[in-house]
Backbone as CSV, one residue per row, in Angstrom:
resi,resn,N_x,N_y,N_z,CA_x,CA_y,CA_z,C_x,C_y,C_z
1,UNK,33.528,-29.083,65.631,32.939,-28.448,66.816,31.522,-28.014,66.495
2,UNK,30.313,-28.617,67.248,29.399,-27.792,66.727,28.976,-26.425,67.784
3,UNK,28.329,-25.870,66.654,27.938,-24.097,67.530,26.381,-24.208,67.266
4,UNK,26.332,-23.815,68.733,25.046,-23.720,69.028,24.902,-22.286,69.090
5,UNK,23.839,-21.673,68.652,23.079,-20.310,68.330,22.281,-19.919,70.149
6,UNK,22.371,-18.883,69.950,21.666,-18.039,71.113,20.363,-18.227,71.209
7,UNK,19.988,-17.900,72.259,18.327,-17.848,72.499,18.146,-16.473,71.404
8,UNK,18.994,-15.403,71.854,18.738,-13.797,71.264,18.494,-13.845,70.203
9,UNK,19.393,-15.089,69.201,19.804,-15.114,67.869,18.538,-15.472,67.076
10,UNK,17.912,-16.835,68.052,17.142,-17.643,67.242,15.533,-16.834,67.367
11,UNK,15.349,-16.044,68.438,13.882,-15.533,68.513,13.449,-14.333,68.265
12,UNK,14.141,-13.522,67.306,13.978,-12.699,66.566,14.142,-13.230,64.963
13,UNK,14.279,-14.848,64.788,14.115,-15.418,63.688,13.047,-15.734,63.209
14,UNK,12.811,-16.159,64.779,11.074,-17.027,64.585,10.030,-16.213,64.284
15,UNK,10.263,-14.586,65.472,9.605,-13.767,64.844,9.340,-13.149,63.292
16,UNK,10.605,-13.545,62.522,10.467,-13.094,61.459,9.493,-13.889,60.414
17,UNK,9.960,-15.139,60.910,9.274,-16.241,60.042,7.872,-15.938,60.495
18,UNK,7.109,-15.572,61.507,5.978,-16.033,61.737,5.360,-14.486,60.955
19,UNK,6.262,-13.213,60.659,5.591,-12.521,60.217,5.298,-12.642,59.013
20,UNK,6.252,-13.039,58.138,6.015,-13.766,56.591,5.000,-14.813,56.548
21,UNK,5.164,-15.704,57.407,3.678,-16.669,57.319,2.428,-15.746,57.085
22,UNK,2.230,-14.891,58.215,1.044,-14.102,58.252,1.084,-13.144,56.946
23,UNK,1.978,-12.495,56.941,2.002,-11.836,55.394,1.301,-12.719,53.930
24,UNK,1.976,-13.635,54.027,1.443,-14.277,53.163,0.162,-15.065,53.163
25,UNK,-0.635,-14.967,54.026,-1.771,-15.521,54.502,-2.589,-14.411,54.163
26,UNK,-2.202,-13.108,54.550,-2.804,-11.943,54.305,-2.865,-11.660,52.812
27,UNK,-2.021,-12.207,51.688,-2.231,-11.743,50.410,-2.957,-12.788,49.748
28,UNK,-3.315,-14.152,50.365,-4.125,-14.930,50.052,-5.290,-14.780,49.959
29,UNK,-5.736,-14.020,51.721,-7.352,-13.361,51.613,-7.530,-12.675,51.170
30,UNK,-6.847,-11.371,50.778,-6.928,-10.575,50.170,-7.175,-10.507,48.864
31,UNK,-6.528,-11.741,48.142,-6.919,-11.945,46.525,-7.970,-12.596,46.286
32,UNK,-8.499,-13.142,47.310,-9.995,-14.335,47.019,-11.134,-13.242,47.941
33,UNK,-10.823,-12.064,48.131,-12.220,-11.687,49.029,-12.617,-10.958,47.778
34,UNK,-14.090,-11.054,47.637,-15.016,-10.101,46.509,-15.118,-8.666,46.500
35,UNK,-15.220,-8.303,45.641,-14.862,-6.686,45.609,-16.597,-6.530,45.703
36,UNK,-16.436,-5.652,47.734,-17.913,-5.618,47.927,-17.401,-3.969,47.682
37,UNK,-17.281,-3.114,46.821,-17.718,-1.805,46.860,-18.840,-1.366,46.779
38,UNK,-19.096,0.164,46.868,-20.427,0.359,46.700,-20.693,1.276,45.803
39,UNK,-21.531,2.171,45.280,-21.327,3.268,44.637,-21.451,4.158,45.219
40,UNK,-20.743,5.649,45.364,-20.965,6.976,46.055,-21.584,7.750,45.224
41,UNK,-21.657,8.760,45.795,-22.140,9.991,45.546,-20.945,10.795,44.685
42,UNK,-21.221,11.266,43.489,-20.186,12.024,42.642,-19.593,13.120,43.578
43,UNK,-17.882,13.348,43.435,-17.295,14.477,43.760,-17.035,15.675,43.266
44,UNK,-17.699,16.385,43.844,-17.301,17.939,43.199,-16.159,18.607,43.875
45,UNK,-15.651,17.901,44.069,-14.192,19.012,44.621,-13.671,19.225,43.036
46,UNK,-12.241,20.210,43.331,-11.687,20.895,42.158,-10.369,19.727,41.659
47,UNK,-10.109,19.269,43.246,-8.964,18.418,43.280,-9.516,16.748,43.584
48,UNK,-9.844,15.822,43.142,-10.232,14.749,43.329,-9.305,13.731,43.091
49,UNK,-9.016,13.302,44.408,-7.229,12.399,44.211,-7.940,11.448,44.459
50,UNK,-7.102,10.224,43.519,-7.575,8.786,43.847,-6.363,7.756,44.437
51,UNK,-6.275,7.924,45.911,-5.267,6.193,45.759,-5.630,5.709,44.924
52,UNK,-4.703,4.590,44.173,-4.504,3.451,43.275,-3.256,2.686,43.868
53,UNK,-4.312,1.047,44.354,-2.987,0.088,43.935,-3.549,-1.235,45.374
54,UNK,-2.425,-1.160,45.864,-2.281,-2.771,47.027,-2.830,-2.510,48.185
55,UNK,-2.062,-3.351,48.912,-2.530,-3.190,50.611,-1.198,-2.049,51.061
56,UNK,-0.196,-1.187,50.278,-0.183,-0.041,50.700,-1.046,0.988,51.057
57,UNK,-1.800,1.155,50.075,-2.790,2.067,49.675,-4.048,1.873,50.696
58,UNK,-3.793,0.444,50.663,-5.400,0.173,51.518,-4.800,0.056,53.178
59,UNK,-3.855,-0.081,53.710,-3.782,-0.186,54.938,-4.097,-1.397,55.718
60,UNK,-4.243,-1.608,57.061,-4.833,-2.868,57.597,-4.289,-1.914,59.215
61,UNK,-4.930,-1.078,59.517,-4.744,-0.552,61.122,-5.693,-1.651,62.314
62,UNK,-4.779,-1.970,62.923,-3.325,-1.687,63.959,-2.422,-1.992,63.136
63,UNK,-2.594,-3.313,62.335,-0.866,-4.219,61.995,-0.295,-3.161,61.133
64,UNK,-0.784,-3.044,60.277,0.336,-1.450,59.565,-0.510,-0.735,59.145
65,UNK,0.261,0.436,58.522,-0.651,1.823,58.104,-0.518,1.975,56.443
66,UNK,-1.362,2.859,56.067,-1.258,2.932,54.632,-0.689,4.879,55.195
67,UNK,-0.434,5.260,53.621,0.224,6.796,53.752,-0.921,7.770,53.842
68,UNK,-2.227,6.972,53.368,-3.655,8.411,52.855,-3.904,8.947,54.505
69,UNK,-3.666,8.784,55.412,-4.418,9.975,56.914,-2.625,10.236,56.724
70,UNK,-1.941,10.022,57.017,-0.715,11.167,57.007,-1.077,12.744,55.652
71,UNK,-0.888,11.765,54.958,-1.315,12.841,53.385,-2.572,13.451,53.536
72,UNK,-3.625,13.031,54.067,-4.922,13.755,54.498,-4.625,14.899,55.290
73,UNK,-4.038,14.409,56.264,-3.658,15.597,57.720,-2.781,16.970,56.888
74,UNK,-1.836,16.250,56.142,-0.689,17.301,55.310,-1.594,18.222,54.717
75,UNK,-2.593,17.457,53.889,-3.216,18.827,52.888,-4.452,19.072,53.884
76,UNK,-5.023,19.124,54.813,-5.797,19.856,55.688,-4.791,20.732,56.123
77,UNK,-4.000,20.290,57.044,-3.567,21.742,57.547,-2.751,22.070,56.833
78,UNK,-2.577,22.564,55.375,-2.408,23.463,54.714,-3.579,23.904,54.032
79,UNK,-4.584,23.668,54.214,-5.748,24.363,53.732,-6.076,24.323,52.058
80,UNK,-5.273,22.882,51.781,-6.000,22.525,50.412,-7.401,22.183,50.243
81,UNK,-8.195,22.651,49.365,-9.475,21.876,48.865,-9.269,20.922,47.964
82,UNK,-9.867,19.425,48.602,-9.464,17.987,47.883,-10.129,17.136,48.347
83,UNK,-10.252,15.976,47.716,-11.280,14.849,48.110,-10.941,13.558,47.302
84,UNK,-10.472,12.869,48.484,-9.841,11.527,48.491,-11.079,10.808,47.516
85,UNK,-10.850,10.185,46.040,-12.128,9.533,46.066,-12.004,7.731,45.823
86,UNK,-12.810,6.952,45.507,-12.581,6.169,45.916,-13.794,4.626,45.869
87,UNK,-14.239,3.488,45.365,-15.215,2.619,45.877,-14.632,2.151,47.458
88,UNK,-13.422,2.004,47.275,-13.628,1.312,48.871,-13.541,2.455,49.537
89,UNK,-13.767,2.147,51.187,-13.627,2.570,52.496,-13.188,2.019,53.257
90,UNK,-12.072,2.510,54.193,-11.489,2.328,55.049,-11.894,2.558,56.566
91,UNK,-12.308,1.565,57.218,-12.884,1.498,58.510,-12.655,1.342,59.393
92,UNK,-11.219,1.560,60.007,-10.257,1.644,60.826,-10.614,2.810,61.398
93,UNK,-10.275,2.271,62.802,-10.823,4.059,63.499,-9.283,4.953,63.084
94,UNK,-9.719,6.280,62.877,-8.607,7.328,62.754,-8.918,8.394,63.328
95,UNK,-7.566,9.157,64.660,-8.046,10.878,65.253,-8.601,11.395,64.549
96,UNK,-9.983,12.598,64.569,-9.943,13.851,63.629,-9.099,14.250,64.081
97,UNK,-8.725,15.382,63.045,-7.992,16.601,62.487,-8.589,17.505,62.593
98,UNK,-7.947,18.895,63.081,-8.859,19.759,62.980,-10.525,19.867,63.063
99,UNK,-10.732,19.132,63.487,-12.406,18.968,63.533,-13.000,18.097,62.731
100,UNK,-12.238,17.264,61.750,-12.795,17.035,60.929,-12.161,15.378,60.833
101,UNK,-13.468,14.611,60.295,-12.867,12.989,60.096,-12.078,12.856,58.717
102,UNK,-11.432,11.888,59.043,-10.662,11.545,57.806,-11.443,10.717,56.734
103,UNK,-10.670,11.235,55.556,-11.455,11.185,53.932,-11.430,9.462,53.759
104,UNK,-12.336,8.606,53.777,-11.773,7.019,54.156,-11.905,6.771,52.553
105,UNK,-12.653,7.231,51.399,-12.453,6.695,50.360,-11.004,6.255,49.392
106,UNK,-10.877,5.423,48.608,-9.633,5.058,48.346,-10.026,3.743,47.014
107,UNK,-8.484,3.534,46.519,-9.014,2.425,45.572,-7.395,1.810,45.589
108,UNK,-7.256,0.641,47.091,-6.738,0.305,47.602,-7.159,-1.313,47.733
109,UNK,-6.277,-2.266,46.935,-7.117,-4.029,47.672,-6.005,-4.839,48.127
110,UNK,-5.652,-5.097,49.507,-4.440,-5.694,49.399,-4.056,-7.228,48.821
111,UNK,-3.034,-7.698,48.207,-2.499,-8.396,47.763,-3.235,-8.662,46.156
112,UNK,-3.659,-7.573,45.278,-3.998,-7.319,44.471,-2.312,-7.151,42.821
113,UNK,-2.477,-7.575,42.098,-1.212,-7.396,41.252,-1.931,-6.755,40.195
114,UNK,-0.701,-6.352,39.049,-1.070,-4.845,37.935,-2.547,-5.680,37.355
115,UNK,-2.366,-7.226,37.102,-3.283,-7.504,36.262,-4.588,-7.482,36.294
116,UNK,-4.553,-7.921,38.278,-6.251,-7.056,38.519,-7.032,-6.441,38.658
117,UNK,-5.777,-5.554,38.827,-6.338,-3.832,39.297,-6.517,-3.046,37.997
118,UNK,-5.784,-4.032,36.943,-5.987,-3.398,35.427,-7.625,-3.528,34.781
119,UNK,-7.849,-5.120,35.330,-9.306,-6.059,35.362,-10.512,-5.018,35.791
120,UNK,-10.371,-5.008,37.256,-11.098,-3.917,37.525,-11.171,-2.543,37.164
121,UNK,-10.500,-1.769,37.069,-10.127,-0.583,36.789,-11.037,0.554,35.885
122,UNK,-11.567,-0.116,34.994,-12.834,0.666,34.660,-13.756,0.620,34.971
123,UNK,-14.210,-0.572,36.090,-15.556,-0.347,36.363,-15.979,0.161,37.754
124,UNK,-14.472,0.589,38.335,-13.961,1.191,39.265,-14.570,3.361,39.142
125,UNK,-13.905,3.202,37.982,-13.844,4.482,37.258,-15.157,5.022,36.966
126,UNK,-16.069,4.076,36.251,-17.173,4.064,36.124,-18.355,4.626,37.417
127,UNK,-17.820,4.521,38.647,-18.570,4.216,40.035,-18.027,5.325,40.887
128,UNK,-17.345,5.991,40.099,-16.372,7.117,40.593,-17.027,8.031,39.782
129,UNK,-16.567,9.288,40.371,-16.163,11.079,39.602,-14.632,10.678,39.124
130,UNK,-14.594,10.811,37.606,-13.376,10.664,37.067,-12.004,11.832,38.072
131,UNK,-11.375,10.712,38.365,-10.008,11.531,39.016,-9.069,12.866,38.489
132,UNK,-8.775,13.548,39.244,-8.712,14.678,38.709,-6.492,14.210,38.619
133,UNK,-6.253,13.584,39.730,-5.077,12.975,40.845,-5.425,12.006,40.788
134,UNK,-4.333,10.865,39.887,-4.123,9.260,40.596,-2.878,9.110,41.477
135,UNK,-2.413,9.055,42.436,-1.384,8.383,42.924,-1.371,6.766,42.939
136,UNK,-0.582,6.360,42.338,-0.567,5.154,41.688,0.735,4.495,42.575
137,UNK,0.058,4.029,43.493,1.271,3.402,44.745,2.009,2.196,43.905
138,UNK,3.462,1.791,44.134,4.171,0.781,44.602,3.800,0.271,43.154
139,UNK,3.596,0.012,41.882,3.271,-0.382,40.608,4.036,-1.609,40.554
140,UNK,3.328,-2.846,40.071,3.935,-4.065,40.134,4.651,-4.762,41.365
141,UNK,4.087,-3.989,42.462,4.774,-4.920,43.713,4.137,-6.043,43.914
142,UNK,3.464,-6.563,43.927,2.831,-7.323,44.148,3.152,-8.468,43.130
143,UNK,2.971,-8.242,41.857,3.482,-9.105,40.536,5.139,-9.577,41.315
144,UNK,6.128,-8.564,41.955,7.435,-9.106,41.870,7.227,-10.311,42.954
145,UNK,6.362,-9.726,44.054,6.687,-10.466,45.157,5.936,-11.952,45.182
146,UNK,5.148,-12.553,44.092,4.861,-13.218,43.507,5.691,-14.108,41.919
147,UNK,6.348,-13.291,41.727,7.220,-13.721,40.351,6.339,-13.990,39.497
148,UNK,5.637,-13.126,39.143,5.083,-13.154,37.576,6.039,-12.454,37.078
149,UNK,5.528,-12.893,35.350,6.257,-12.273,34.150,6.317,-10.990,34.517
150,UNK,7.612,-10.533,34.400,7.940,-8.784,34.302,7.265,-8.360,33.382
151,UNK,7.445,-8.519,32.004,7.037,-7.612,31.172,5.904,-7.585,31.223
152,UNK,5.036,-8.700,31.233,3.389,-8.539,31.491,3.289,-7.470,32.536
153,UNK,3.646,-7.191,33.717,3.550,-6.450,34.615,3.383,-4.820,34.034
154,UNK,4.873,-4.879,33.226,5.006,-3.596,32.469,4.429,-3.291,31.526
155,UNK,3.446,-4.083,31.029,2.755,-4.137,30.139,1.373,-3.707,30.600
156,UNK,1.070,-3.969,31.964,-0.064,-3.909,32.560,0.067,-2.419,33.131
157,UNK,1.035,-2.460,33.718,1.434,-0.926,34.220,0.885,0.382,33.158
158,UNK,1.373,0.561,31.751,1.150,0.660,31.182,-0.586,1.013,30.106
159,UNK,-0.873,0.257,30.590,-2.703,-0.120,30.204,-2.994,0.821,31.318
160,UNK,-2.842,0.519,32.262,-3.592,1.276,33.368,-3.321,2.497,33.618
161,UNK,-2.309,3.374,32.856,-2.290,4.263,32.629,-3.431,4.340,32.006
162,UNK,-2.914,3.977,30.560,-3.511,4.821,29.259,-5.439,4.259,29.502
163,UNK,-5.874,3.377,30.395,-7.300,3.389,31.043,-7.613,4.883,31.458
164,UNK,-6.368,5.206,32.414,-6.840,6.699,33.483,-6.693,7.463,32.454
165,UNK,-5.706,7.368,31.446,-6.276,8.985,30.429,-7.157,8.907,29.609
166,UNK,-7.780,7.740,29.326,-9.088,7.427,28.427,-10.216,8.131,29.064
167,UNK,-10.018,7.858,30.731,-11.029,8.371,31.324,-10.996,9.423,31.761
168,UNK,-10.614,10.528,31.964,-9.901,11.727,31.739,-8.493,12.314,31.088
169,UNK,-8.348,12.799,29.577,-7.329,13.172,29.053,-6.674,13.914,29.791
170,UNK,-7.442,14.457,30.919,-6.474,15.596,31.660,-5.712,15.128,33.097
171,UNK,-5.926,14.003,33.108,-5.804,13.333,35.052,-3.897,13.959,34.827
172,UNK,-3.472,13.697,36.098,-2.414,14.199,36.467,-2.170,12.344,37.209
173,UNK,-0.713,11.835,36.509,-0.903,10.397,37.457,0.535,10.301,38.007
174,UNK,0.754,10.387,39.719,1.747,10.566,40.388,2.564,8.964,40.468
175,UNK,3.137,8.440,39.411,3.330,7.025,40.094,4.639,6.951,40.678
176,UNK,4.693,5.660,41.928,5.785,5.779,42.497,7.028,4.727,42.037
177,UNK,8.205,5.517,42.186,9.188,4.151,41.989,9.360,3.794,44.048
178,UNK,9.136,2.438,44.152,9.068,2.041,45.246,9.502,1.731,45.857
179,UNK,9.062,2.289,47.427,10.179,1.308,48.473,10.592,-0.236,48.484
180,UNK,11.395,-0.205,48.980,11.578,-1.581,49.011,10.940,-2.049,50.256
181,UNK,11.475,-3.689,50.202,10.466,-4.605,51.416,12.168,-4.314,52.868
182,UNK,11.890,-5.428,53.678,12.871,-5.269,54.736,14.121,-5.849,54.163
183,UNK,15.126,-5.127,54.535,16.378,-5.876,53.870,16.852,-7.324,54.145
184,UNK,16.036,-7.900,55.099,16.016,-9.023,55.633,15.416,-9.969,54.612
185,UNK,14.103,-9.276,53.982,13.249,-9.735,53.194,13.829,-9.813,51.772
186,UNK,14.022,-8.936,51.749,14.729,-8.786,49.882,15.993,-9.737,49.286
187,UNK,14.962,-10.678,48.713,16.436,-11.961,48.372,16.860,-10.669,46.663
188,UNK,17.786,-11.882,46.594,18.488,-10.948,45.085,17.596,-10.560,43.724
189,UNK,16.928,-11.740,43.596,16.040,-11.620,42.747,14.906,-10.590,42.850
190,UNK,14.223,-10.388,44.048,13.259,-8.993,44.701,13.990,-8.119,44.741
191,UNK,15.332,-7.860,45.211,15.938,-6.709,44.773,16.501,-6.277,43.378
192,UNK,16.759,-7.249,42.738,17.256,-7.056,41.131,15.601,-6.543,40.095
193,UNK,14.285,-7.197,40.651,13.241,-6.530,40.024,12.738,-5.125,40.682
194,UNK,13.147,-4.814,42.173,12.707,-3.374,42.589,13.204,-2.686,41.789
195,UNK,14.595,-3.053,41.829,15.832,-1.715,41.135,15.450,-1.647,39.280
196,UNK,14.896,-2.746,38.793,14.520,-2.416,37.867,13.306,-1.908,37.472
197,UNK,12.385,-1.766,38.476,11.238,-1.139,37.594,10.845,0.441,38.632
198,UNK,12.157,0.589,39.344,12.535,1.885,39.789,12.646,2.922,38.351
199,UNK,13.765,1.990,37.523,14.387,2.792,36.291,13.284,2.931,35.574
200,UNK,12.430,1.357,35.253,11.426,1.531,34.045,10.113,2.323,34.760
201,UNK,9.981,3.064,35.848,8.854,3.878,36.158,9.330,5.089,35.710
202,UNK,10.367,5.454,35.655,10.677,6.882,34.853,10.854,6.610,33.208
203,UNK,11.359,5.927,32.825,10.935,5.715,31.228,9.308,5.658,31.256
204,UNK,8.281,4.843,31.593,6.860,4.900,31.673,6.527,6.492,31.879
205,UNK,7.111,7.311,32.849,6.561,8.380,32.979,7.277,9.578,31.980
206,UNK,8.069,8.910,31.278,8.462,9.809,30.112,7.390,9.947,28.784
207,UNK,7.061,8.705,28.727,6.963,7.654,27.159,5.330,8.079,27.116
208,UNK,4.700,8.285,28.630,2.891,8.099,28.336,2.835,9.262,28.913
209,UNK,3.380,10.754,29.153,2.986,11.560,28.930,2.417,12.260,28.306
210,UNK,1.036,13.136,28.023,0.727,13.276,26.895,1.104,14.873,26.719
211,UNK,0.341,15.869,26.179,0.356,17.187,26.366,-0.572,17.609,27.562
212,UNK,-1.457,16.940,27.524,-2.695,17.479,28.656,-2.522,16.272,30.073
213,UNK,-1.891,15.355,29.768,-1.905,14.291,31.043,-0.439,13.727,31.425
214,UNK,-0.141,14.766,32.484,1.378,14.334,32.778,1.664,13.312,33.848
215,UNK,2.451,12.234,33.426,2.850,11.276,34.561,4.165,11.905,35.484
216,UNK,3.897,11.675,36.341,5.080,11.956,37.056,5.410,10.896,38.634
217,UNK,6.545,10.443,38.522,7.621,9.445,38.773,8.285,10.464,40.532
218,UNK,7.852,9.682,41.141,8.321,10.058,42.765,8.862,8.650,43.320
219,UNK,9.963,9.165,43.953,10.988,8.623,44.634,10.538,8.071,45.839
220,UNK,9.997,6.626,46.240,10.045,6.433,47.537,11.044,5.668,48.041
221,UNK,12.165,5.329,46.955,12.848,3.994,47.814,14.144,4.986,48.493
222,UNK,14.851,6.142,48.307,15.956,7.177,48.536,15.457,7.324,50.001
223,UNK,16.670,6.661,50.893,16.377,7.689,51.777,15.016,6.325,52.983
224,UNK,14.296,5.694,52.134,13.819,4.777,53.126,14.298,3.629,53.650
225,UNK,13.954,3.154,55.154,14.699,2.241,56.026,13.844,1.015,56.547
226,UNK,14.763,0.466,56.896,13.301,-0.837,57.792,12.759,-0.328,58.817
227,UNK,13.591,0.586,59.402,12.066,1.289,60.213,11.511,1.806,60.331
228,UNK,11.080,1.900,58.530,9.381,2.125,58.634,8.906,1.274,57.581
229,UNK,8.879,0.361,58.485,8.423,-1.230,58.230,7.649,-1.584,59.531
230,UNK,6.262,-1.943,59.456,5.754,-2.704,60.377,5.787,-4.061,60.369
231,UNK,6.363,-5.206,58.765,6.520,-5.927,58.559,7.882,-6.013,57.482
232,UNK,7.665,-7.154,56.779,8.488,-6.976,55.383,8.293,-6.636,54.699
233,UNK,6.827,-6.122,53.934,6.657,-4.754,52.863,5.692,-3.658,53.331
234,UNK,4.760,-3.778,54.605,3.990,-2.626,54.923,4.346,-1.659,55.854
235,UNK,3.579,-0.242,56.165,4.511,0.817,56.446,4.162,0.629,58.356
236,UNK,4.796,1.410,58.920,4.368,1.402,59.833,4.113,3.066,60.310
237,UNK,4.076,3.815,61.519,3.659,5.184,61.052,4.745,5.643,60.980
238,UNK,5.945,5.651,60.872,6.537,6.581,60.386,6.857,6.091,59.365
239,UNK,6.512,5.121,58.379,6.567,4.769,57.053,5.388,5.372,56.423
240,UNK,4.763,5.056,56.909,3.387,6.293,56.561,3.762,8.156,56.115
241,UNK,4.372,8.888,57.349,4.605,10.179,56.950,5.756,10.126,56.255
242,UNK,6.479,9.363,55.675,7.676,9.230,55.066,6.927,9.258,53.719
243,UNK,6.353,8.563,53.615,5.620,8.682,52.011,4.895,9.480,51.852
244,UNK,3.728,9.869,52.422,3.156,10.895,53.085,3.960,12.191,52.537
245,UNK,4.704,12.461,52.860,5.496,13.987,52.999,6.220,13.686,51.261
246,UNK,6.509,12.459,50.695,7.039,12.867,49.356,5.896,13.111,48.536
247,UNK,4.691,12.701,48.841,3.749,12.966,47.837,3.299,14.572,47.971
248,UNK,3.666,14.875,49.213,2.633,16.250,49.561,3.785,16.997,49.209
249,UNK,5.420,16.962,48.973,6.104,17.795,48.205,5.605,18.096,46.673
250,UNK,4.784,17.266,45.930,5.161,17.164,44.456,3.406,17.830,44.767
251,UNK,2.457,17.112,45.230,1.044,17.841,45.156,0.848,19.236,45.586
252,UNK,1.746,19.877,46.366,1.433,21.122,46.468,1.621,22.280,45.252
253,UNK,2.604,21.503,44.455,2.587,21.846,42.847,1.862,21.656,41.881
254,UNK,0.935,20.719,42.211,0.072,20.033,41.345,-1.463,20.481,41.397
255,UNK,-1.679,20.821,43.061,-2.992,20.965,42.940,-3.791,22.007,42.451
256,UNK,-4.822,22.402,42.687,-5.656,23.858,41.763,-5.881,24.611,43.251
257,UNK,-5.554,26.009,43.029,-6.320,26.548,44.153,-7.345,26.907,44.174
């Protein structure tokens, strides 16, 4: 007997497929566009947080959101002093807050993996006010969702630490064990490397702690869903304050008043 499939069935398929096409089109440009940064002006805040990492970090508004204006809005209206820093900028229009525009600096490239962001990474640093705060998004996502060598990954992970404490012995580096992509998305193999470098981000944040430069290991995959997914791995806004709100639990401990 053959069975024929639904209209319902089949066009929320197509949709899916056509979002992975574009996804993956998107980490193509993203790895061949030139890193046009620029240099800023040094930060004197007390608290100088740096995104670090992918096209989490960096966003792409309308199609999805990154977590930094949720986390911006959080520590404004609590009346932290802090300053997002950053070579790139983010040029997406965003509401003010309170009167005030949002912090667009960041060091965010999407479809970027550990090995380039390791590549770049000092001359990043260099062009910067050494970070006072790395939040170090999603570590090796990009390597899984590509299938490079794990351990190189963890190996790279790793370096790019011990880069950020070269460049300040004292940085404070928040890295995350990460959400996952859509459960739709996650074949066995993407889920057998999330779940593992969930575990190996808390060994990393045991092992490269120093006395003066503590890593610390936050939970984004507990507790997150596909909907807050604007695609198969980026957030949408309430994937945004979802991450958003775990970082601003652990930074309100962290920061200087």
């Amino acid at each position: 007997m053959t069975v024929v499939k639904s209209q319902k069935l089949m066009i929320p398929n197509i949709i899916r497929t056509l979002t992975r096409i574009t996804f993956i089109t998107f980490l193509l440009i993203s790895c061949s566009s030139d890193d046009d940064s620029e240099t800023k002006p040094p930060s004197l805040s007390i608290n100088k947080i740096m995104p670090l990492g992918a096209s989490r970090v960096e966003g792409a508004r309308p199609e999805f959101e990154s977590f930094r204006y949720e986390l911006w809005k959080d520590l404004k209206e609590n009346s932290w002093t802090f300053d997002f820093i950053g070579t790139q900028s983010d040029e997406a229009s965003y509401p003010a807050f309170n009167d005030e525009d949002f912090d667009i600096d960041h060091e965010g490239r999407g479809g970027w993996t550990s090995g380039q962001i390791l590549s770049g990474l000092n001359n990043w640093l260099n062009q910067t006010s050494s970070p006072d705060i790395v939040l170090f998004s999603s570590p090796g996502g990009n390597d899984i969702l590509e299938s490079l060598n794990y351990d190189q990954t963890i190996s790279n992970i790793i370096e790019i630490i011990n880069t950020l404490q070269a460049n300040n012995p004292n940085v404070t580096i928040v890295i995350e064990q990460p959400a996952p992509g859509h459960s739709d998305f996650m074949t066995a193999e993407f889920t057998n490397a999330f779940n593992q470098i969930q575990q190996d981000v808390l060994t990393i944040a045991d092992e490269q702690s120093t006395t003066t430069s503590q890593i610390i290991a936050v939970d984004m995959f507990s507790g997150f869903i596909d909907d807050f997914l604007a695609d198969d791995v980026h957030y949408n806004e309430a994937g945004g304050i979802f991450i958003a709100n775990r970082y601003y639990d652990l930074l309100q401990n962290i920061l200087e008043q």
